[in-house]
DOTORVEX-754729 format. One record per residue (C-alpha): residue in one letter; residue number from 1; x, y, z negated. Coordinates in pm, whole numbers. Example, Ala and Ser with C-alpha at 12.3 -4.5 7.8 and 13.67 -1.06 7.14 Angstrom:
+--------+-----+--------+--------+--------+
: residu : num :      u :      v :      w :
+--------+-----+--------+--------+--------+
:      A :   1 :   1230 :   -450 :   -780 :
:      S :   2 :   1367 :   -106 :   -714 :
+--------+-----+--------+--------+--------+
//
This chain:
+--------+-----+--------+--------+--------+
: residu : num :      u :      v :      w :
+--------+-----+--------+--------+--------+
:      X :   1 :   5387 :   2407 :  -4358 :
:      X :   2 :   5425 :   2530 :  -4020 :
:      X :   3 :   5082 :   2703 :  -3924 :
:      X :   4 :   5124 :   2717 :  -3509 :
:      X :   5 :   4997 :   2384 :  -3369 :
:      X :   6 :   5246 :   2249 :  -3139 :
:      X :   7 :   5085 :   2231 :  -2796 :
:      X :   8 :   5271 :   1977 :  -2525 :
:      X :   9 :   5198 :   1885 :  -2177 :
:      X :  10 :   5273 :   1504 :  -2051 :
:      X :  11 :   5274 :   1536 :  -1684 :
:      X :  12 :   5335 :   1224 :  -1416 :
:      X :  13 :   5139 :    904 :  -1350 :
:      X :  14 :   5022 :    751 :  -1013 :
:      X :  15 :   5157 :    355 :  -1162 :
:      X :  16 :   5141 :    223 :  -1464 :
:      X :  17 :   5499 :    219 :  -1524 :
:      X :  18 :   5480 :    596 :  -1551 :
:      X :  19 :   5113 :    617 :  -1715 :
:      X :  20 :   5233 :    361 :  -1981 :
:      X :  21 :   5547 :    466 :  -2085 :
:      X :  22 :   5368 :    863 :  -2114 :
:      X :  23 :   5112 :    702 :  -2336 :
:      X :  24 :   5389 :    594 :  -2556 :
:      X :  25 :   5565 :    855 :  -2603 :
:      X :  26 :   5246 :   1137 :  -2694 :
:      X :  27 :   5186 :    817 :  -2990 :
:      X :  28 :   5516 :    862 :  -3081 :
:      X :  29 :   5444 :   1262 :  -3111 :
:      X :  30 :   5175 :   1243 :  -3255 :
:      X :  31 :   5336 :   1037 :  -3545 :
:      X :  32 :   5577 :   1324 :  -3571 :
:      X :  33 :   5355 :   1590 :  -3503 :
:      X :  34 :   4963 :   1501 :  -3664 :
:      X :  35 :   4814 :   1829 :  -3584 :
:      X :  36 :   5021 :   1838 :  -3187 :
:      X :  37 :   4759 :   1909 :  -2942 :
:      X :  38 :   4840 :   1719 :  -2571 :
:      X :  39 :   4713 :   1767 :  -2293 :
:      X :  40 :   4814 :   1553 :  -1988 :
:      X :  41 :   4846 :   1662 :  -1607 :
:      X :  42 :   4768 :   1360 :  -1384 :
:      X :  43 :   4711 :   1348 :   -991 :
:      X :  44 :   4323 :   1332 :   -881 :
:      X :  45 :   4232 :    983 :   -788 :
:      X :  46 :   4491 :    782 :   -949 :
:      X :  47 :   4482 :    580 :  -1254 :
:      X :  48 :   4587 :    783 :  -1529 :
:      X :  49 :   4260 :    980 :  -1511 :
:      X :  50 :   4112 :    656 :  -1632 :
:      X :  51 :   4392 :    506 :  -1844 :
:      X :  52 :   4468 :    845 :  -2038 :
:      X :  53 :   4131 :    911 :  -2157 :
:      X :  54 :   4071 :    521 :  -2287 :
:      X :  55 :   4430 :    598 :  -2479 :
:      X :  56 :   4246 :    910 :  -2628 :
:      X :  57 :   4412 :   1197 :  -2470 :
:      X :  58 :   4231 :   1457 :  -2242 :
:      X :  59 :   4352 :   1467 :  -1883 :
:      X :  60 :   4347 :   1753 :  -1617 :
:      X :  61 :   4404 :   1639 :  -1234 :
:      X :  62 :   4549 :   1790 :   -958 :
:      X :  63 :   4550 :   1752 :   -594 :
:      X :  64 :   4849 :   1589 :   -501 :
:      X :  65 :   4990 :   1282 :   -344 :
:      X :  66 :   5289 :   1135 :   -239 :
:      X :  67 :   5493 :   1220 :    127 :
:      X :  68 :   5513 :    863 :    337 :
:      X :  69 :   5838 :    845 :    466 :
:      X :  70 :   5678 :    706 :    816 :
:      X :  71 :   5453 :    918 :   1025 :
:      X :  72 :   5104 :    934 :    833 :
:      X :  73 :   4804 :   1179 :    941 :
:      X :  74 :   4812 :   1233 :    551 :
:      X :  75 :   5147 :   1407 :    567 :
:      X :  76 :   4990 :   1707 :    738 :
:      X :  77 :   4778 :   1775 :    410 :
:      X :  78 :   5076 :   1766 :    192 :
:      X :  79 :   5218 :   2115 :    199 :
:      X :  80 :   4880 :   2246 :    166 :
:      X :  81 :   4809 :   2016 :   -104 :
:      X :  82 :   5153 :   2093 :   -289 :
:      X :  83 :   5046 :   2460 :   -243 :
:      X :  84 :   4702 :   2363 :   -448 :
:      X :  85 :   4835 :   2193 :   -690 :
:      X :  86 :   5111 :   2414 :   -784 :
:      X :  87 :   4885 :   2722 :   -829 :
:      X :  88 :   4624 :   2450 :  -1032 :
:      X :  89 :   4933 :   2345 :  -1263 :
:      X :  90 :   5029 :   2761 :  -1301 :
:      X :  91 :   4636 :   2807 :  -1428 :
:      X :  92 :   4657 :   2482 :  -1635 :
:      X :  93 :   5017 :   2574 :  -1789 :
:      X :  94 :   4850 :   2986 :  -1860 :
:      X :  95 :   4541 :   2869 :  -2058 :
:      X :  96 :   4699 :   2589 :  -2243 :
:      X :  97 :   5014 :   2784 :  -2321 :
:      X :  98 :   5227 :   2474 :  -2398 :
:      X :  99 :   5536 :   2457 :  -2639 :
:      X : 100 :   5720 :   2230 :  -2431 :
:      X : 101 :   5644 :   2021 :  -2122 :
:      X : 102 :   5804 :   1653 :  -2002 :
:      X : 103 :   5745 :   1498 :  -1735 :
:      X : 104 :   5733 :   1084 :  -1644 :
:      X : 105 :   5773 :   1047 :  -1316 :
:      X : 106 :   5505 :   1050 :  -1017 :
:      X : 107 :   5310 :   1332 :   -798 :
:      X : 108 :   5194 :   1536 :  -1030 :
:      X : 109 :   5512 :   1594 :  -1284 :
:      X : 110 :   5678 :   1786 :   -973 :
:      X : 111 :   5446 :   2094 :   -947 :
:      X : 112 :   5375 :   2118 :  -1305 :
:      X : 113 :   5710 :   2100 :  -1409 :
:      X : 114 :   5856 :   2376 :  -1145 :
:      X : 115 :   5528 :   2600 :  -1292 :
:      X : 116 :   5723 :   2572 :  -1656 :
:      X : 117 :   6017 :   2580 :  -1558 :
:      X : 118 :   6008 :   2899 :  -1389 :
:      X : 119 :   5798 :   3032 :  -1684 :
:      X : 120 :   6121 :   2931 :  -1930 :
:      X : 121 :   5879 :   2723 :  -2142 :
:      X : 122 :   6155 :   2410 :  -2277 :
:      X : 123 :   6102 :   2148 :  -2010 :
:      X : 124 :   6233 :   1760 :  -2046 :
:      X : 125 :   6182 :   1440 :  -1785 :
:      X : 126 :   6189 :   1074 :  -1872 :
:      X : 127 :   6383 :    874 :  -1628 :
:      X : 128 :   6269 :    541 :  -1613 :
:      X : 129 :   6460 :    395 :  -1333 :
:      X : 130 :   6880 :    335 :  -1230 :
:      X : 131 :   6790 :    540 :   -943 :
:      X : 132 :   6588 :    844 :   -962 :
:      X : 133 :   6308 :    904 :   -764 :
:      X : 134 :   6289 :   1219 :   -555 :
:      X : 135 :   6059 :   1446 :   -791 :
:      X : 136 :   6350 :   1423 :  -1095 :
:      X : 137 :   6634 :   1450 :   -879 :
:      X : 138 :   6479 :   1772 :   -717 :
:      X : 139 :   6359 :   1891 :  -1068 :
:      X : 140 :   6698 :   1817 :  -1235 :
:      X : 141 :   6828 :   2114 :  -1187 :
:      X : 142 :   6592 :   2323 :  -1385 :
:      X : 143 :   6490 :   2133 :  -1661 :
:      X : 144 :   6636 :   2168 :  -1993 :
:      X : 145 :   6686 :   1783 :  -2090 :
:      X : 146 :   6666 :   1443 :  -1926 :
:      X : 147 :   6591 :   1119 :  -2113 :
:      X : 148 :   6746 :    823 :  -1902 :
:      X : 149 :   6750 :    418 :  -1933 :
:      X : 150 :   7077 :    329 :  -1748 :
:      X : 151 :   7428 :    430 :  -1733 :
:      X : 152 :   7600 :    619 :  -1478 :
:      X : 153 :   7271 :    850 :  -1459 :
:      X : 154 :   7572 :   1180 :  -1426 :
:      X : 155 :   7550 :   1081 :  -1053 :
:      X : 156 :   7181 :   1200 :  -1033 :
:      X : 157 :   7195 :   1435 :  -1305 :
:      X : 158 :   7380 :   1697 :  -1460 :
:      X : 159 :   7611 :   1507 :  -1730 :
:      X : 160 :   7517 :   1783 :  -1976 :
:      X : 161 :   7160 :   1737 :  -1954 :
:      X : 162 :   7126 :   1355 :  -2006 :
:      X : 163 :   7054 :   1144 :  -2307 :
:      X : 164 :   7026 :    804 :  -2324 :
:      X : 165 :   6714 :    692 :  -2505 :
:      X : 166 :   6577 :    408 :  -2267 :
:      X : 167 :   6239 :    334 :  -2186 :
:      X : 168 :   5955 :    326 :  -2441 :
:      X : 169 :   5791 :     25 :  -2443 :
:      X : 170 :   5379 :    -58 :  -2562 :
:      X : 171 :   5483 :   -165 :  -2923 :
:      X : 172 :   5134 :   -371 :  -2909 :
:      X : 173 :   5310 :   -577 :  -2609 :
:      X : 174 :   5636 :   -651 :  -2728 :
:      X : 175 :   5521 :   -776 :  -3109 :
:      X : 176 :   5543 :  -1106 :  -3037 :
:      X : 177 :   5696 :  -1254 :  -3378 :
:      X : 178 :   5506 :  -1616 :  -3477 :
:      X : 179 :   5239 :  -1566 :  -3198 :
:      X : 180 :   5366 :  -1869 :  -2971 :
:      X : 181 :   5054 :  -2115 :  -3115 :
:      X : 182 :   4768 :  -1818 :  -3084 :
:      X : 183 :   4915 :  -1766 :  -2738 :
:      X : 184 :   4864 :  -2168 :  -2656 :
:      X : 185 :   4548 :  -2171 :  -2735 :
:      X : 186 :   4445 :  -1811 :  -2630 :
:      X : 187 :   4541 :  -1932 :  -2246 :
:      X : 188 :   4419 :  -2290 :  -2305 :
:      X : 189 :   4755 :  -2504 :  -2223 :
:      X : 190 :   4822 :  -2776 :  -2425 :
:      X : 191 :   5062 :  -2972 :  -2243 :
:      X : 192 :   5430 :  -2940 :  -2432 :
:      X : 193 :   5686 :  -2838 :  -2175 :
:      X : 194 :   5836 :  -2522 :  -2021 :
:      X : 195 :   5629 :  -2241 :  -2015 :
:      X : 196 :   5649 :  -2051 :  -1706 :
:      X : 197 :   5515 :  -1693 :  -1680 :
:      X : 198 :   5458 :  -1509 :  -1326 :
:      X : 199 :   5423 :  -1162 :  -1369 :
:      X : 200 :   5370 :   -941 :  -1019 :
:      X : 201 :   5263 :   -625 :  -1164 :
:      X : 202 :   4897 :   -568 :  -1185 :
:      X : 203 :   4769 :   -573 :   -867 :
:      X : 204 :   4991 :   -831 :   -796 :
:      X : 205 :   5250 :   -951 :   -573 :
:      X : 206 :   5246 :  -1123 :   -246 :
:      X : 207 :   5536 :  -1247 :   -203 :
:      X : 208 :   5548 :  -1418 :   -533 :
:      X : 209 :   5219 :  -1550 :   -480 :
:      X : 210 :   5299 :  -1704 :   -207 :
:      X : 211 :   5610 :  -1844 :   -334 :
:      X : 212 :   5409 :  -1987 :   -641 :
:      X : 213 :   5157 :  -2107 :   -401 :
:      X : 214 :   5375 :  -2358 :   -204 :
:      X : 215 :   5577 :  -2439 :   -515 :
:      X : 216 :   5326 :  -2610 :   -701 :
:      X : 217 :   5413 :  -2923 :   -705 :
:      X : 218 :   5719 :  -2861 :   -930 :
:      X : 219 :   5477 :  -2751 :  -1201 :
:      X : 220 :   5256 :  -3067 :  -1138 :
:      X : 221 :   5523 :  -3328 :  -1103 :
:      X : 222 :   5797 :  -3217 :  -1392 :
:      X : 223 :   5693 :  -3073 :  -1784 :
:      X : 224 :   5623 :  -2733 :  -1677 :
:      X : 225 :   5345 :  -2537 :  -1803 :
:      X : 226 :   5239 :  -2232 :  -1541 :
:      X : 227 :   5037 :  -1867 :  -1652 :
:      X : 228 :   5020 :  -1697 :  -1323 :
:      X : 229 :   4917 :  -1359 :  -1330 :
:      X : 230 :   4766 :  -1311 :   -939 :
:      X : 231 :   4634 :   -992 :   -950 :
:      X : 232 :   4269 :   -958 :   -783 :
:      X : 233 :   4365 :   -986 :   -457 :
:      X : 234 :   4500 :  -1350 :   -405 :
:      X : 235 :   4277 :  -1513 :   -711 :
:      X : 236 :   4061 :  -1700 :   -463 :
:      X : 237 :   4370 :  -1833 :   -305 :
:      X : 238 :   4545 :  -1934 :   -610 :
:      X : 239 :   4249 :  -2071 :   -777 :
:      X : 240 :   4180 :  -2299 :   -465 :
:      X : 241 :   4573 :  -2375 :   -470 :
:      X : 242 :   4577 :  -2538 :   -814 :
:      X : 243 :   4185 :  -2715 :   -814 :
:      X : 244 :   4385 :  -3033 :   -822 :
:      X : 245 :   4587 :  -2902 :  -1081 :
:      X : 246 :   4610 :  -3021 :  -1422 :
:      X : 247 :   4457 :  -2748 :  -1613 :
:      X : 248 :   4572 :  -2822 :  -1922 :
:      X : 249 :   4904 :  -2710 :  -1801 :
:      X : 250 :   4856 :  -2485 :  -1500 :
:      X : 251 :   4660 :  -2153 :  -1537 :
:      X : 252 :   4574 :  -1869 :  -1282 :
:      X : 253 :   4475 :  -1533 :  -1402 :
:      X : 254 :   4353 :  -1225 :  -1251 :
:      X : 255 :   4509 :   -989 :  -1474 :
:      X : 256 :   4665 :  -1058 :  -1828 :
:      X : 257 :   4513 :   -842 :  -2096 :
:      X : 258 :   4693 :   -950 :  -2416 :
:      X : 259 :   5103 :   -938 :  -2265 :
:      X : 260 :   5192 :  -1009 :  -2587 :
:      X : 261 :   5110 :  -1342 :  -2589 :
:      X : 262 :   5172 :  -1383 :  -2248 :
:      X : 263 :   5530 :  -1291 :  -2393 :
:      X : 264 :   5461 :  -1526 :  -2695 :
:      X : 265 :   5422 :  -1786 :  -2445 :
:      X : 266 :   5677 :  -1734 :  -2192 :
:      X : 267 :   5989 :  -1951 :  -2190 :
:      X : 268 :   6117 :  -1841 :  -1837 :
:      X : 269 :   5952 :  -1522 :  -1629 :
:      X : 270 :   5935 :  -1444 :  -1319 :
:      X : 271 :   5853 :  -1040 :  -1233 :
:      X : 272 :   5867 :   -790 :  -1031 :
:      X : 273 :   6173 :   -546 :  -1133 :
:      X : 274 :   5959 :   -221 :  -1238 :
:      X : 275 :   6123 :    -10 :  -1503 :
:      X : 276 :   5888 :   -120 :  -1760 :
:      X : 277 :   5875 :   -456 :  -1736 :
:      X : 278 :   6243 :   -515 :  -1749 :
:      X : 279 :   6253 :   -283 :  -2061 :
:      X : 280 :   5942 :   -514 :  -2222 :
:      X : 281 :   6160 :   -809 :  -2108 :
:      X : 282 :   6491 :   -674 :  -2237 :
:      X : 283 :   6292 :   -617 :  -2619 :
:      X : 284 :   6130 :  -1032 :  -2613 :
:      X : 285 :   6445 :  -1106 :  -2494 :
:      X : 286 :   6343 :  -1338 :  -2205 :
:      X : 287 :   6477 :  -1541 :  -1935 :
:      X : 288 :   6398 :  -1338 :  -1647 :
:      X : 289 :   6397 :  -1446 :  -1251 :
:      X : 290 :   6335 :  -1091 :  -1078 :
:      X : 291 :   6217 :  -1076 :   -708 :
:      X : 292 :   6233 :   -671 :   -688 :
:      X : 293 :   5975 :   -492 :   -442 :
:      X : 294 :   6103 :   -395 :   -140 :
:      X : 295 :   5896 :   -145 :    -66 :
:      X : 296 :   5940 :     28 :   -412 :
:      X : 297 :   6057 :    409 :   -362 :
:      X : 298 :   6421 :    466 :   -300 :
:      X : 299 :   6438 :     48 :   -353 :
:      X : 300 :   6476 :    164 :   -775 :
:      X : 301 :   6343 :   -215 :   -810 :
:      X : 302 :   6630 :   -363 :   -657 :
:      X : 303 :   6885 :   -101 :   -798 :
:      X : 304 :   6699 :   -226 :  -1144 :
:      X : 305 :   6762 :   -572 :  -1133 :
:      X : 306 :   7052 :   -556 :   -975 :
:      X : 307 :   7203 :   -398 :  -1256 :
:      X : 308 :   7146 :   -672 :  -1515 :
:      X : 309 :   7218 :   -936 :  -1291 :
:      X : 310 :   7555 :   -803 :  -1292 :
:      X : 311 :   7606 :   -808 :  -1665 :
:      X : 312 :   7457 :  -1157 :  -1652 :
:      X : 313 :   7141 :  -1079 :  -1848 :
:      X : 314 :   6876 :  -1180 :  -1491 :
:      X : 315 :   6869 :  -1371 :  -1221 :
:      X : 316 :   6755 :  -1211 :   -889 :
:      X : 317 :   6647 :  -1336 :   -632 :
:      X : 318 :   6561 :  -1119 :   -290 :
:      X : 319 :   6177 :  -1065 :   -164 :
:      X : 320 :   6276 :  -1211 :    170 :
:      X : 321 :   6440 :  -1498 :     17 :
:      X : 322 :   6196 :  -1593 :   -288 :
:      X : 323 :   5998 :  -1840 :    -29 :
:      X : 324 :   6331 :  -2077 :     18 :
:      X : 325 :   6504 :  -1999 :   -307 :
:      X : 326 :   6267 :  -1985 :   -575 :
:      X : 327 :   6202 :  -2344 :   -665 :
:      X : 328 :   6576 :  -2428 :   -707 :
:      X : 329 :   6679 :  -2103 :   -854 :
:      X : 330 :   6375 :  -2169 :  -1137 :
:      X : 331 :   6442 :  -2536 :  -1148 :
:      X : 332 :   6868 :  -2557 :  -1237 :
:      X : 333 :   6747 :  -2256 :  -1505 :
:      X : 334 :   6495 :  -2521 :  -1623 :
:      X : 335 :   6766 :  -2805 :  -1645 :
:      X : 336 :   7013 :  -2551 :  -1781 :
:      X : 337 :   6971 :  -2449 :  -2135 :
:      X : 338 :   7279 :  -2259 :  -2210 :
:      X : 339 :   7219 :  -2032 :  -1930 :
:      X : 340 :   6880 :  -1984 :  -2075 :
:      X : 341 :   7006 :  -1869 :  -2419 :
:      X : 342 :   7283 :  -1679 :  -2231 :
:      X : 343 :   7051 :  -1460 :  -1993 :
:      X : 344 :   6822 :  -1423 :  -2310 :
:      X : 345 :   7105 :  -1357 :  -2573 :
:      X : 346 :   7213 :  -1058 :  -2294 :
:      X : 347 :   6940 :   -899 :  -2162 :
:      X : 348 :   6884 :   -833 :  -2563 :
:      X : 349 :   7170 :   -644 :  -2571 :
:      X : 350 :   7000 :   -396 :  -2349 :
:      X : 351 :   6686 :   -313 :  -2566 :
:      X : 352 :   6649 :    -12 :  -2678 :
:      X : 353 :   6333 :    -80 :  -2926 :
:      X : 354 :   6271 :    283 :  -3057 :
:      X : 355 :   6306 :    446 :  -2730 :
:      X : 356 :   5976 :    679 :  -2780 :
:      X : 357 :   6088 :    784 :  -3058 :
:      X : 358 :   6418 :    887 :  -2976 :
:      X : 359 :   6236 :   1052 :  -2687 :
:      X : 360 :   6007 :   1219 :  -2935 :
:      X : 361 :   6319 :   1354 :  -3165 :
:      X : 362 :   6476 :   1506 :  -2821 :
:      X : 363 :   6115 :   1680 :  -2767 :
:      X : 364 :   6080 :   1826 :  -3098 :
:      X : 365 :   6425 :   1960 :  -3081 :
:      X : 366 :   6363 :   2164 :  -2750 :
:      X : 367 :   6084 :   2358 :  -2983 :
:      X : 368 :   6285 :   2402 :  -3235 :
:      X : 369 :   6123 :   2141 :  -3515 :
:      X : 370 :   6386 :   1860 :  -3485 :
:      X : 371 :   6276 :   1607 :  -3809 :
:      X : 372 :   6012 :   1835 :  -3921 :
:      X : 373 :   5690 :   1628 :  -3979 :
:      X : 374 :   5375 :   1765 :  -4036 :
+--------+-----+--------+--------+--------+
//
């Protein structure tokens, strides 16, 4: 019985695709590990210093924020706030004394992670994207390991330093198994037809709004059923869009707490291209439409979808096309059944189910502990 407790920082955040997939992985530790003590490094003002704390981990914040690529008064602050934040992650990183350190993603992984680096504490990122954003690529170099979702990652990274593991998914979210008639009645639809789920992230998308909004009369004139996920933003809109709406078979939500039934209830999707969705997609095994975010960093969302449309396991349709496309791209995959079970039959090839934990065996064996449990 090993007596040192095995003390990790989880640095990143700023979006739930990197809070989430974070959250995942210190579970996945602490199945490993019962006695490992985290600690998580988050940027002030953003929402893992809400999210991490309701998951049960502590959370220390630092001063950071992103650089706009366009002229912002903001970017003025940022050296000085890069400055701050690196000597708060060096004080954070002394007192805690951590084992190892990873890092998801977002502001605040890039100052804490140069801090370990440069202190030779094991250091490891989690990729979640086929394009890196700026804070890996630049921390690449130092780090000791790098946990990636796609292929071809060797033109980011160093070849030696990557491992394929994929992206850890909410294991609450994707157990879907026999939940289709809970998930019926959970969102009140009763009408039997296609079920239709519109996913924009959760604040939202405008552009699919939009498109959903001057689409409705598909859903009201053929048997399909419509959960529409609106974030908080356009509600009013699309609550006044469908008041003429059949109910029954037609829903608007603000935001969709139980995504496993929403999954349980989906028989097409339509989403946004974010890392995690497309790995909770790739594990139900889905459908998918995606309409990537343009304004996503480095355009990862489009890099994303674009590469399982080419191996035929998506459809995607462009953000400045979804307006004129959308209703015939949905309807022929509607009418088409065999390209249903095809894009759902291949975009299951791509799950990767037990990605925390793979990420959790790569972390233990930068400290040395491997399979150990405790």
């Amino acid at each position: 019985m090993l007596q040192h407790k095995i003390k990790i920082i989880i640095s990143g955040g700023g979006t739930g695709g990197h809070i989430f997939p974070a959250i995942a992985i210190a579970n996945a530790l602490k199945r490993k590990i019962e006695n490992a003590d985290i600690l998580f490094v988050g940027a002030k003002g953003r929402m893992e210093m809400q999210k991490v704390p309701a998951a049960g981990y502590p959370v220390k914040g630092l001063w950071i924020s992103g650089f706009s690529r366009s002229f912002s008064p903001q970017n003025l602050l940022f050296p000085i706030k890069l400055i701050h934040s690196i000597m708060s992650a060096r004080g954070i990183i002394s007192r805690f004394n951590p084992d190892v350190v990873i890092g998801v993603g977002g502001y605040a992984s890039g100052p804490t992670l140069k801090v370990a680096a440069s202190k030779n504490i094991p250091t490891l990122i989690q990729e979640q994207n086929s394009f890196p954003g700026i804070t890996n690529r630049l921390l690449a170099k130092n780090v000791s390991r790098i946990c990636v979702a796609y292929d071809n990652m060797e033109r980011f990274f160093p070849a030696e330093k990557i491992i394929k593991t994929g992206n850890p998914v909410r294991r609450e979210v994707v157990n879907i198994t026999g939940k289709k008639a809970e998930a019926l009645e959970y969102f009140g639809i009763s009408h039997d037809a296609v079920n239709v789920l519109v996913i924009g992230g959760s604040q939202g998308a405008l552009s699919i709004n939009k498109s959903i909004s001057n689409i409705l009369h598909i859903f009201n004139d053929n048997k399909l059923n419509l959960l529409w996920q609106t974030g908080k933003g356009f509600y009013p809109v699309a609550e006044k869009a469908i008041e003429t709406s059949d109910r029954n078979k037609i829903k608007a939500i603000e935001f969709i707490d139980r995504m496993d039934l929403a999954y349980a209830y989906a028989d097409i999707v339509i989403s946004r291209a974010g890392a995690i969705a497309i790995s909770e997609l790739c594990v139900v095994g889905k459908p998918s439409i995606f309409i990537p975010l343009p304004t996503a960093a480095e355009d990862h969302q489009m890099k994303n979808a674009r590469a399982l449309a080419e191996k035929q396991a998506a459809l995607l349709i462009e953000d400045s096309q979804a307006d004129t496309k959308l209703a015939t791209v949905l309807t022929e995959l509607v009418q088409d059944k065999d390209k249903q079970e095809k894009l759902s039959r291949n975009i299951k090839k791509l799950a990767i189910i037990d990605a925390d934990e793979r990420i959790a065996e790569e972390i233990l064996k930068l400290i040395d502990i491997g399979n150990v449990k405790f």
